[in-house]
C-alpha positions as CSV (number, residue, x, y, z in Angstrom):
1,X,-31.0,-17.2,10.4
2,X,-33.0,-14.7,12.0
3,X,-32.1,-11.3,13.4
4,X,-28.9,-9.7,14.3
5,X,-28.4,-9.3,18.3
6,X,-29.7,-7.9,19.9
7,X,-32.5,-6.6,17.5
8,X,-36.2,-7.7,18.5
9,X,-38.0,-9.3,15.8
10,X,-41.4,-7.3,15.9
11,X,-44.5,-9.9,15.2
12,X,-48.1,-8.9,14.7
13,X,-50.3,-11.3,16.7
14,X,-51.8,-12.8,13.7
15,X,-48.3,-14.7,13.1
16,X,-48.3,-18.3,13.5
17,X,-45.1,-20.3,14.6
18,X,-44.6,-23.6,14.1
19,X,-41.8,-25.6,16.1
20,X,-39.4,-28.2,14.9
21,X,-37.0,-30.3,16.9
22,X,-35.3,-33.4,16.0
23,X,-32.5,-35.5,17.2
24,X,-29.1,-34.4,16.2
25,X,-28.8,-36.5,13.3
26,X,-28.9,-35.2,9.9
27,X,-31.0,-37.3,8.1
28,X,-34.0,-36.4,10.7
29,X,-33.2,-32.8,10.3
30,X,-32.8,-32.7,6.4
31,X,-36.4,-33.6,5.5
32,X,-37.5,-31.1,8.1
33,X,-35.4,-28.3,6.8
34,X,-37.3,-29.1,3.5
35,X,-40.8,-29.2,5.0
36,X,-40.2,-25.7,6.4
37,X,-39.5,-24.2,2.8
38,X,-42.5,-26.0,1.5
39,X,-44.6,-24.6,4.5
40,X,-43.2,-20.9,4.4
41,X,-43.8,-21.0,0.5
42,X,-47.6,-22.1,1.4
43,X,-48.2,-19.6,4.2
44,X,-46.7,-16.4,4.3
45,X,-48.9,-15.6,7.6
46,X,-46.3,-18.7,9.2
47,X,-43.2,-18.6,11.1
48,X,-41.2,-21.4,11.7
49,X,-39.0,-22.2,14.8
50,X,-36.0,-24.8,15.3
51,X,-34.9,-26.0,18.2
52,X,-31.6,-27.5,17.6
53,X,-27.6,-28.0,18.4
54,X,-24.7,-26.8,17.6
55,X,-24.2,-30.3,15.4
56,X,-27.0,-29.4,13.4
57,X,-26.7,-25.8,13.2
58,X,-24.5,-25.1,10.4
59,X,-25.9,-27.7,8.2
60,X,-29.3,-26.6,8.8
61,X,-28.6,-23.2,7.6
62,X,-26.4,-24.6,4.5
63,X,-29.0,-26.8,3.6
64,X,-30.9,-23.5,2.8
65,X,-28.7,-21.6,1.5
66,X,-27.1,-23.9,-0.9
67,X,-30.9,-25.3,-2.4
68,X,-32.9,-21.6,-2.2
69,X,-31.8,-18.9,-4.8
70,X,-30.5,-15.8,-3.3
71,X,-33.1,-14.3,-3.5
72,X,-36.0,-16.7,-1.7
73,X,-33.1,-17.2,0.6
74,X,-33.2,-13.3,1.9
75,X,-37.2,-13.3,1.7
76,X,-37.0,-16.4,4.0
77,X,-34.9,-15.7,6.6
78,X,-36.4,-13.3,8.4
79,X,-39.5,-16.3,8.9
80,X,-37.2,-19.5,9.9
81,X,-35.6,-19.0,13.6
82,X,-33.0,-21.8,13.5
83,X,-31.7,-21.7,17.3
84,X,-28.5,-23.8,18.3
85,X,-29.5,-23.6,21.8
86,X,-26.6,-26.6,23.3
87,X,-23.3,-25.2,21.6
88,X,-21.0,-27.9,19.6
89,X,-20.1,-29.9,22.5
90,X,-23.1,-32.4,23.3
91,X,-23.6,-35.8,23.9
92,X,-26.5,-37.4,21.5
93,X,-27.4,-39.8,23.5
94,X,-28.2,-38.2,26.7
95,X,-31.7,-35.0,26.6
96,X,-30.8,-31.9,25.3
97,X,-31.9,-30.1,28.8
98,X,-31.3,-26.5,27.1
99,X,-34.6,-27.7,25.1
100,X,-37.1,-26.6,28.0
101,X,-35.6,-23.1,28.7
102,X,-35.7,-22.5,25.4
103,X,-39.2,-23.9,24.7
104,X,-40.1,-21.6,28.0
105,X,-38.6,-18.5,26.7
106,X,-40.0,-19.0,23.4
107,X,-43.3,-19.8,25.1
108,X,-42.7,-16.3,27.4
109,X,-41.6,-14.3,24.3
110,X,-38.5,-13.6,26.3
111,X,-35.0,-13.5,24.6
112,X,-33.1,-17.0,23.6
113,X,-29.6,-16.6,22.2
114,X,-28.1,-18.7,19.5
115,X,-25.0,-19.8,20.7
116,X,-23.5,-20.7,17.3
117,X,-24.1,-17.5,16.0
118,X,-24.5,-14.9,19.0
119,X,-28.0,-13.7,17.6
120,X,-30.5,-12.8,19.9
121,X,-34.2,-14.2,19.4
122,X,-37.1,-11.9,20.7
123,X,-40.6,-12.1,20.9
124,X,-41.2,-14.8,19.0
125,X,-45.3,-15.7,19.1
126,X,-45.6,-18.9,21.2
127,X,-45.7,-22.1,19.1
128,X,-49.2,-23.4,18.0
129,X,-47.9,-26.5,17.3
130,X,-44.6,-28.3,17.7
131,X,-43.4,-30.9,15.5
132,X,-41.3,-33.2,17.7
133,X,-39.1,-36.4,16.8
134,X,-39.4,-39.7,17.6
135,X,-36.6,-40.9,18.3
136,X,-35.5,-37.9,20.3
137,X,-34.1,-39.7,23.9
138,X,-31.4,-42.3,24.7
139,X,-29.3,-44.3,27.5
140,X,-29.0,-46.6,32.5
141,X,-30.1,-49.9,32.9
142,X,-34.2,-49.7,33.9
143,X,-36.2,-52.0,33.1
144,X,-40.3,-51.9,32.4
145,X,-43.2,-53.5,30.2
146,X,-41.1,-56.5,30.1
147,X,-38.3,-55.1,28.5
148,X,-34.7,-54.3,29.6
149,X,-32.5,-51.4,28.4
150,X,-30.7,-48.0,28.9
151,X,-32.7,-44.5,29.4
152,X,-30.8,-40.9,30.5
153,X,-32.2,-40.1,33.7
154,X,-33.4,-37.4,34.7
155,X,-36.9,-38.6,32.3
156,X,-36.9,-39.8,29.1
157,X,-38.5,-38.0,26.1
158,X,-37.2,-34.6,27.3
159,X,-39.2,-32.4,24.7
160,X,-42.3,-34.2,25.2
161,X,-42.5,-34.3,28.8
162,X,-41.4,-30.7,29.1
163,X,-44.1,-29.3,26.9
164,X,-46.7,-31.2,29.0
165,X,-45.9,-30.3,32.1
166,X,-46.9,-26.9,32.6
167,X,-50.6,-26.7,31.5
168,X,-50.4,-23.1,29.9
169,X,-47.4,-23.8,27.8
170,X,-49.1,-26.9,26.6
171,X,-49.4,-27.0,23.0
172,X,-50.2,-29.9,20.5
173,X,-47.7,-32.2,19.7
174,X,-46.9,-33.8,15.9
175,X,-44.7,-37.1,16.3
176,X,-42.1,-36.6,13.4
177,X,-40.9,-40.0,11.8
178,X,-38.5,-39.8,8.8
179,X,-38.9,-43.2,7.8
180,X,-41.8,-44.8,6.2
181,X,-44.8,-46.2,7.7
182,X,-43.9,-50.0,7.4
183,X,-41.1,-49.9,9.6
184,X,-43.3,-47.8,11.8
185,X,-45.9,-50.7,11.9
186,X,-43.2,-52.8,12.9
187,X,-40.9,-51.3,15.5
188,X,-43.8,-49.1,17.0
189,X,-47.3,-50.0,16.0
190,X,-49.6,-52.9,18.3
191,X,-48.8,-56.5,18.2
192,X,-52.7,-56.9,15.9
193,X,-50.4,-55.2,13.0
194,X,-47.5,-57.0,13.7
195,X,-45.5,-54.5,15.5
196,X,-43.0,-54.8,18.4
197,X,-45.5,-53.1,21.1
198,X,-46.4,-54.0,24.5
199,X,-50.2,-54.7,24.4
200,X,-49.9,-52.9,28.1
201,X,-49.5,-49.5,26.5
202,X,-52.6,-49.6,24.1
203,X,-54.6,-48.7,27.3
204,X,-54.7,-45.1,28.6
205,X,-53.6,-46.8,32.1
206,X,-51.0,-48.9,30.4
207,X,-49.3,-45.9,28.7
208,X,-49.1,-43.5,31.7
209,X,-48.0,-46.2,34.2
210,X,-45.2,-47.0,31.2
211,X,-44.2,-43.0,30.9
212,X,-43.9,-42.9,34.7
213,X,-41.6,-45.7,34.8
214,X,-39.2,-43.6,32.7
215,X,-39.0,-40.8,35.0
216,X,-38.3,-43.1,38.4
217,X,-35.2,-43.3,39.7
218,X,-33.1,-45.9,39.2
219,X,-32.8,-48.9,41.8
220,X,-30.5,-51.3,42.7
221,X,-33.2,-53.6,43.6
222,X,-35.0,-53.3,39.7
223,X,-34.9,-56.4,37.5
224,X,-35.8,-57.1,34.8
225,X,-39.0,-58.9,34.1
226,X,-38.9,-62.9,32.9
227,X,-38.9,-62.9,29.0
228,X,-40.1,-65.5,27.0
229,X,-37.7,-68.2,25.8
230,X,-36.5,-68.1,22.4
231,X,-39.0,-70.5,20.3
232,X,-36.9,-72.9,17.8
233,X,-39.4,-71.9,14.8
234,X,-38.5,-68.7,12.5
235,X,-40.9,-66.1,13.9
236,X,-42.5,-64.3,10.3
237,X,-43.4,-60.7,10.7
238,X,-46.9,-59.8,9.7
239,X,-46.8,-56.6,8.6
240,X,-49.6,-55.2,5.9
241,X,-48.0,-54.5,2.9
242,X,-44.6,-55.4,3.7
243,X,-42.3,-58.2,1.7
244,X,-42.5,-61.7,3.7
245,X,-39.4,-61.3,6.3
246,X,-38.3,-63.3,9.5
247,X,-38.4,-61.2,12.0
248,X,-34.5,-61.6,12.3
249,X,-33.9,-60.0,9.0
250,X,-34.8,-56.8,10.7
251,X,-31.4,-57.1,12.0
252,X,-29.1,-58.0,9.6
253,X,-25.7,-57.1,10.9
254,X,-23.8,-57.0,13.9
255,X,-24.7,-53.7,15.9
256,X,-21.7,-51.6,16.1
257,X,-23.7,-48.8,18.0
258,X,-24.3,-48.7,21.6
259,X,-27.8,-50.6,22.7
260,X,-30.8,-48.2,23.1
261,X,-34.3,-47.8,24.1
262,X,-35.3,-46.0,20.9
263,X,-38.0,-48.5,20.0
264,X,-39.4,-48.7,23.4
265,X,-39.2,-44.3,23.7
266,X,-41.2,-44.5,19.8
267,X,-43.7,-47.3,20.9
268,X,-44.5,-45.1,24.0
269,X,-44.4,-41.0,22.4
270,X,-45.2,-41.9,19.2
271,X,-48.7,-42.8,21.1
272,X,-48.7,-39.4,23.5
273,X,-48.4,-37.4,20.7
274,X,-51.4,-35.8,19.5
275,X,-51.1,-37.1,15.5
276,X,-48.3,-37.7,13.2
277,X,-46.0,-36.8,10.1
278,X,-44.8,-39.7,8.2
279,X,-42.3,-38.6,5.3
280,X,-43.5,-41.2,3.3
281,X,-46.3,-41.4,1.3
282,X,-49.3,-44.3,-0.5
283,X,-47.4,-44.2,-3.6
284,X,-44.3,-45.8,-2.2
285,X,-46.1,-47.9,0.2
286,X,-50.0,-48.5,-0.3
287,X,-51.2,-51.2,2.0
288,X,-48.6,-50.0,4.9
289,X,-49.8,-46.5,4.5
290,X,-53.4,-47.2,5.0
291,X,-52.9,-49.9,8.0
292,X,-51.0,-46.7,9.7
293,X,-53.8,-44.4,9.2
294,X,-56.6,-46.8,9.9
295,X,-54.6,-47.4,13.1
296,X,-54.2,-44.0,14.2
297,X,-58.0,-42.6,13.0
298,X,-58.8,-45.6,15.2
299,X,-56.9,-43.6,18.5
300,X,-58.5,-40.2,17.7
301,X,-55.4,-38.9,16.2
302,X,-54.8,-37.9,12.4
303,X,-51.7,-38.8,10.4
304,X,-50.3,-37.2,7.3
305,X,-47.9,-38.4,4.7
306,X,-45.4,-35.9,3.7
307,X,-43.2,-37.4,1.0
308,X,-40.5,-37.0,-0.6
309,X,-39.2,-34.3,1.5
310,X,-35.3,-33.1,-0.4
311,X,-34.6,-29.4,-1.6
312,X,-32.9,-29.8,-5.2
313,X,-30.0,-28.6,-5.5
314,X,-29.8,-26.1,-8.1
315,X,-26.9,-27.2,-11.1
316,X,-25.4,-24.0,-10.8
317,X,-24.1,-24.5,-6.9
318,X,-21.8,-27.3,-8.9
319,X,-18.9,-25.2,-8.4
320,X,-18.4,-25.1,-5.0
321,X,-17.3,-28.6,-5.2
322,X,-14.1,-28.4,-7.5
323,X,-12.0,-31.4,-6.7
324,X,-15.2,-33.6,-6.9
325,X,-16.7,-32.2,-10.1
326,X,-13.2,-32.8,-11.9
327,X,-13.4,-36.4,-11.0
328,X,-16.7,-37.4,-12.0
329,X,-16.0,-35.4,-15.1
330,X,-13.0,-37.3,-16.0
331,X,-14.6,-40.5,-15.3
332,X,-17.6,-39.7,-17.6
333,X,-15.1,-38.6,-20.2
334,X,-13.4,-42.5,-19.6
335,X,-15.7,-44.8,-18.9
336,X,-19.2,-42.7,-20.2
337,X,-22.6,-41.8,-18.3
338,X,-24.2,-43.7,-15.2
339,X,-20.6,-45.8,-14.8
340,X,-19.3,-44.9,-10.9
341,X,-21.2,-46.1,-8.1
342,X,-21.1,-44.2,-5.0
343,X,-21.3,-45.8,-1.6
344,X,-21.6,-44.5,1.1
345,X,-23.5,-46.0,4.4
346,X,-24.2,-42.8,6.0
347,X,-23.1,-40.6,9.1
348,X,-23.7,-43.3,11.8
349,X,-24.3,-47.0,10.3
350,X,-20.7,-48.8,9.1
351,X,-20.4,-52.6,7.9
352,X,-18.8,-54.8,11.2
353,X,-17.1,-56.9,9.2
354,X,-13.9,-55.3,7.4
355,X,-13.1,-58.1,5.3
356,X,-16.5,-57.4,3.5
357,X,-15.9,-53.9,2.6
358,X,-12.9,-54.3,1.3
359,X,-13.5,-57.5,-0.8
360,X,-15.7,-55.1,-2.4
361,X,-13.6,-52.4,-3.2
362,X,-11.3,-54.4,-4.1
363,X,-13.5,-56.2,-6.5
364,X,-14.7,-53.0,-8.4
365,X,-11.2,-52.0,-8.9
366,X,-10.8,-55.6,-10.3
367,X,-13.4,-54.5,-12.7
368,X,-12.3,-51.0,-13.4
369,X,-15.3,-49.5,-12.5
370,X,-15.1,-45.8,-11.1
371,X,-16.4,-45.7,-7.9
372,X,-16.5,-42.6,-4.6
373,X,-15.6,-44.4,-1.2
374,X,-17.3,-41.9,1.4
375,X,-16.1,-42.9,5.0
376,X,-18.0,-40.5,7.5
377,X,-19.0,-42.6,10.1
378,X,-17.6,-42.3,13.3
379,X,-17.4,-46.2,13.8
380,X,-14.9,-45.7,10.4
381,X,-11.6,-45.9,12.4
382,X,-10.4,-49.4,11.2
383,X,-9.5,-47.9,7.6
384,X,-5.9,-48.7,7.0
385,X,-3.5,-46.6,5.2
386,X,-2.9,-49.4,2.9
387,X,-6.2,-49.8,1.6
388,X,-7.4,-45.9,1.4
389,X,-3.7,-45.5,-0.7
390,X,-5.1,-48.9,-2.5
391,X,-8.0,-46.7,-3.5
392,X,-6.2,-43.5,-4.4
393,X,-3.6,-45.2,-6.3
394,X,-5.9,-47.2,-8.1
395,X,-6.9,-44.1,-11.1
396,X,-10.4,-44.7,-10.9
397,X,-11.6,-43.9,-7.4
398,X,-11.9,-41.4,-5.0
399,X,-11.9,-41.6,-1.0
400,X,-13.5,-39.3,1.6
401,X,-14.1,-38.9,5.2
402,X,-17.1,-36.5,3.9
403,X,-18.7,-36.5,0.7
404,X,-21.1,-33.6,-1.4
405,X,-23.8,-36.5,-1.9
406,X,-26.1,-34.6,-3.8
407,X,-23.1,-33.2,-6.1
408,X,-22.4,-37.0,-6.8
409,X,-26.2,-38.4,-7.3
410,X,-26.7,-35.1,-9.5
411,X,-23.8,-35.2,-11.8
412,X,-24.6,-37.9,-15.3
413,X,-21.7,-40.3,-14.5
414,X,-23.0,-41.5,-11.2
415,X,-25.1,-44.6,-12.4
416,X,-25.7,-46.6,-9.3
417,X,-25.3,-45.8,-5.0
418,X,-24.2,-48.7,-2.7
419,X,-26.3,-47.5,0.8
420,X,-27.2,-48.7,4.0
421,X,-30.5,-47.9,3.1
422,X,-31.5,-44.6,5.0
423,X,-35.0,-43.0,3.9
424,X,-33.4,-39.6,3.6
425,X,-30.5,-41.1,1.0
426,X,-33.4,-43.1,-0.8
427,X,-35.4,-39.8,-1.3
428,X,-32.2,-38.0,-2.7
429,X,-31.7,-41.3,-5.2
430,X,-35.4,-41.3,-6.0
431,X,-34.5,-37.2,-6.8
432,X,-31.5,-38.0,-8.9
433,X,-32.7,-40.9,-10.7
434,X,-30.0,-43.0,-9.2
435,X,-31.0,-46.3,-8.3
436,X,-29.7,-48.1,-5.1
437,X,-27.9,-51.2,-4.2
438,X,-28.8,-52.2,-0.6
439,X,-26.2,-53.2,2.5
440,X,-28.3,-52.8,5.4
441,X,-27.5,-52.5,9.0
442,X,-30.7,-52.2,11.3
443,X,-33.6,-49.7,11.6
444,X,-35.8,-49.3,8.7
445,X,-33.1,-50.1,6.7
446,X,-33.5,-53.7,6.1
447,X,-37.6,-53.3,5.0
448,X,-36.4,-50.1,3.1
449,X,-34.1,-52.8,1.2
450,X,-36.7,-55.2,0.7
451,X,-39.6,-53.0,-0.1
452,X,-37.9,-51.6,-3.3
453,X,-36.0,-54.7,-4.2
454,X,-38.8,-57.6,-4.0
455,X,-41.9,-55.1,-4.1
456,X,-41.0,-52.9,-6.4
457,X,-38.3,-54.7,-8.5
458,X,-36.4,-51.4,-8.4
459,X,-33.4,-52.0,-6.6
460,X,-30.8,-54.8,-5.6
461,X,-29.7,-55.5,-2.4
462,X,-26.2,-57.5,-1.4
463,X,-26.9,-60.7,0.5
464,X,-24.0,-62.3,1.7
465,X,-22.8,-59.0,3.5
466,X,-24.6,-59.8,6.4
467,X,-23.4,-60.9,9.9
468,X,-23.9,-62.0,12.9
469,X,-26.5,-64.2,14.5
470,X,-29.4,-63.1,13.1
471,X,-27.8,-61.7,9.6
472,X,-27.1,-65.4,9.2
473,X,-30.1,-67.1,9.7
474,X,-31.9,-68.1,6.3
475,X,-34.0,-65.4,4.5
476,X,-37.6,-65.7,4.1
477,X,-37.4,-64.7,0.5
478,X,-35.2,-67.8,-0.6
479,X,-36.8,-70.5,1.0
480,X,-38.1,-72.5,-2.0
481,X,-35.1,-71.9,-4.0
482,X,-31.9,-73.1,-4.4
483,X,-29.9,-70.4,-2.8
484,X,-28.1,-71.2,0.5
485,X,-26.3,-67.7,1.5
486,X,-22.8,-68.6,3.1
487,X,-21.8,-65.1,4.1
488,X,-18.2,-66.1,3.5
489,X,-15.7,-62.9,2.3
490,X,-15.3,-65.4,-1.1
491,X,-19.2,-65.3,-1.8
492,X,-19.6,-61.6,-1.3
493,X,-16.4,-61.5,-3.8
494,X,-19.0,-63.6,-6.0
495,X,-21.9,-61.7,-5.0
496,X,-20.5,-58.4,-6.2
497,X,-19.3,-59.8,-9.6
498,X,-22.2,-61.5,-10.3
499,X,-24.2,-57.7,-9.6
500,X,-21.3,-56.0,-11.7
501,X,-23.1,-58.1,-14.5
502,X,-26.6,-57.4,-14.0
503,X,-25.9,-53.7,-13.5
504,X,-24.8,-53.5,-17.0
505,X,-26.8,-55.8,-18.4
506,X,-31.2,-56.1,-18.9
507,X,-31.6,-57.1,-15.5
508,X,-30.0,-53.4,-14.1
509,X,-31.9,-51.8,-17.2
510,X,-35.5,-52.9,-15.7
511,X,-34.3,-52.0,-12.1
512,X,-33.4,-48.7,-13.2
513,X,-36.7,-47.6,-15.5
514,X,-38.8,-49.4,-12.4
515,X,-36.7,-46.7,-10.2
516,X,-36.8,-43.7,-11.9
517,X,-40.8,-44.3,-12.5
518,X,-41.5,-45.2,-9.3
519,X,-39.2,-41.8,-7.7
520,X,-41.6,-39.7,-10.7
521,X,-44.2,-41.0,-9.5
522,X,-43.8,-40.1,-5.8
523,X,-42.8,-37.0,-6.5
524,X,-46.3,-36.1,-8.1
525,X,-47.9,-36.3,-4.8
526,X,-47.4,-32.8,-4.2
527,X,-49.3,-31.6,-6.7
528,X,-52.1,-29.8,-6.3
529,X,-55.5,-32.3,-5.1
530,X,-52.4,-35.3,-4.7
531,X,-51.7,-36.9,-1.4
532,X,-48.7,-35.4,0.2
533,X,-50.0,-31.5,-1.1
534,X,-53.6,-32.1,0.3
535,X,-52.4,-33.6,3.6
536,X,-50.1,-30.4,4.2
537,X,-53.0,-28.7,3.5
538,X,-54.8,-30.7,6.2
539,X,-52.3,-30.4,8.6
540,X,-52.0,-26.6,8.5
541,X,-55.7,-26.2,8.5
542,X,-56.1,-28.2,12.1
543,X,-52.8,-27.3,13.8
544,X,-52.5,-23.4,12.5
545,X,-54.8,-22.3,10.6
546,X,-57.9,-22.7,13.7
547,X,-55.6,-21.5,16.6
């Protein structure tokens, strides 16, 4: 959105902007695109501007258009400047260098074209604050606080470092996490919260000598510092307010994507930022919630939890989707309300193991129950033709390389969603009413799975999915039971029968009424004097409101 080239957008000085950038990946970008409506709504004094790619562009923009009426839509548009500064053709795991002449232009109020759309941006006020991701910069072998791993060269945390380095352009910085706080503690936070951290780096010294490290050139002569052998007792994670985990359930799959040093980058931003937006918030996680904020109030820098963060999509917009809205309509009409499950494991994540997946397709059309296959990942490529004909031909299913996800969790048939366990698909469920059926990969994803289905008894997670080395290893959670995972094809085949029963039966009926309070209940924290409205409130009062 934003003006037509090459027609200057004419501010009065008393304009605030606000700037968002996030890595390329949808579900970082989705939340924010809802966070702008909410602010814009709040403020009309604000202007928001996105940094972004030509990936993230066009779904940006629909993500708008579909969830605001026509009218809000118009009145909007002229206050969010969504930029596609890189063009289509990027690599996501190198810095998006087009982010510091834009921030400069921006900064200068000179002109920045949108190169999906050919629009001209003028005189845009300079940010007051910018609200940056992160996990924003990936892979080269380097190696620092003892840890060894990829980085792009030339520095790591392009959008950070570039907003620093020039003194007058230098403008506060909001760390944007779209995941919940427990995982944060974990994979960022200091070792006295159970997190992954390098005590090194909880020193001012510490976390300027680690930042410089990133920027150094790389050397044939650099190794690796000696790392600690591997102890023969399972390691438990001690994490407030999380479920009790080994620490090798974090990883419960083989990794099909390409090692990174996203932890290591989070550990070391996430503490140069100057505070923090968690879309999360104390109803989902109470304990986690208030370690995280203790923790950060105790480094001078304020947090706010900003949660759920999804646009609903009005019922009306149905339509657009005609192929998908016959189908769950026939299915409704055949096998009656909340039957299908959808499953989908996101734009990036897939399971490693074939087999698996399609023991489990296989299974529910055993079962004749309706289910939408979406396949969008690009690790997807080991689909044969046999078994997505398998799943046309079978009368009850669908198959997709990309699917309307909020058309499916929206529409009455859709009663369950096999998921990886993304935050931003658990916020759409927890919109829909559509309670989840974990197979996590890595990330937040496996505490995400946990957290709802041994915390909140209000979701069920597949066990013998898992893979691997440390997907193998026994699981905190069944140690004084009887239940000896085997992680064979044959007990997922099991696995997913057994679930089939509980879904339908008392057990599923409980999970369901735990998840549809527990979504209601989140949802309430943006009423007025609740957490996630008085936060915003907070937040806009610090960062824009006394610029």
């Amino acid at each position: 959105m934003g003006p037509d080239s090459p027609h200057r957008i004419q501010l009065m000085s008393s304009v605030k902007n606000i700037l968002f950038h996030a890595l390329p990946a949808w579900g970082h970008n989705k939340p924010m695109a809802a966070l702008a409506v909410i602010i814009l709504r709040a403020r009309p004094e604000i202007v928001i501007t996105v940094i972004t790619t030509g990936i993230i562009y066009p779904k940006f923009n629909n993500e708008l258009k579909s969830k605001l009426s026509a009218e809000e839509y118009d009145m909007l548009s002229s206050r969010i400047n969504i930029i596609d500064v890189s063009g289509p053709e990027i690599n996501i795991f190198e810095p998006l260098k087009e982010f510091g002449l834009a921030y400069t232009a921006i900064w200068n109020s000179e002109p920045v074209i949108c190169k999906s759309s050919g629009r001209t941006f003028s005189g845009l006020p300079p940010p007051t604050v910018a609200v940056i991701d992160v996990c924003i910069s990936p892979p080269r072998v380097r190696s620092f606080y003892p840890m060894t791993f990829t980085i792009s060269q030339p520095f790591a945390a392009y959008a950070y470092e570039h907003i620093h380095a020039t003194p007058q352009m230098k403008v506060p910085i909001i760390t944007w996490l779209s995941a919940p706080s427990g995982p944060l503690l974990r994979l960022f936070g200091p070792a006295s919260l159970g997190g992954d951290a390098h005590p090194s780096i909880e020193t001012e010294a510490g976390l300027k000598q680690a930042r410089l490290r990133l920027s150094e050139p790389l050397s044939e002569e650099t190794k690796p510092l000696p790392q600690p052998v591997a102890s023969a007792v399972l390691e438990k994670t001690k994490v407030p307010g999380m479920p009790p985990m080994y620490a090798h359930e974090w990883k419960p799959q083989t990794s099909l994507l390409p090692e990174g040093p996203f932890e290591k980058f989070g550990q070391i931003y996430m503490r140069v930022g100057d505070g923090i937006i968690i879309v999360s918030n104390s109803v989902y996680e109470n304990e986690s919630m208030k370690a995280t904020k203790e923790w950060f109030s105790g480094i001078g820098k304020p947090s706010y939890a900003l949660a759920p963060l999804s646009l609903p999509k009005p019922k009306s917009r149905q339509d657009d989707e005609k192929e998908i809205s016959l189908f769950l309509n026939t299915m409704k009409e055949r096998f009656g309300p909340k039957s299908l499950i959808y499953i989908s494991f996101g734009t990036f994540f897939w399971p490693p193991q074939l087999e698996k997946l399609i023991v489990l397709i296989e299974t529910l059309i055993a079962n004749q129950t309706p289910f939408i296959f979406s396949h969008s990942s690009p690790l997807a490529t080991n689909l044969s033709s046999e078994f997505l004909t398998l799943i046309r031909d079978s009368g009850i299913a669908m198959e997709m390389a990309w699917s309307p996800q909020e058309t499916i969790l929206q529409h009455e048939v859709t009663g369950w969603f096999i998921t990886h366990g993304g935050w931003n698909s658990i916020q759409e469920s927890f919109e829909h009413k559509v309670p989840l059926i974990f197979w996590p990969m890595g990330a937040d994803q496996p505490v995400n799975a946990a957290v709802l289905s041994l915390t909140h008894k209000a979701a069920f997670e597949l066990i013998e999915v898992r893979s691997g080395e440390n997907g193998t290893k026994p699981l905190l959670r069944f140690e004084n039971t009887d239940y000896k995972p085997t992680f064979t094809v044959d007990a997922v085949k099991a696995e997913v029968e057994g679930l089939l029963a509980k879904i339908k039966g008392d057990e599923g009926r409980i999970v369901r009424s735990n998840f549809e309070s527990l979504g209601e209940e989140m949802w309430r924290s943006w009423e007025e004097g609740r957490q996630s409205r008085t936060e915003l409130n907070e937040f806009l009062e610090k960062f824009v409101d006394s610029v």
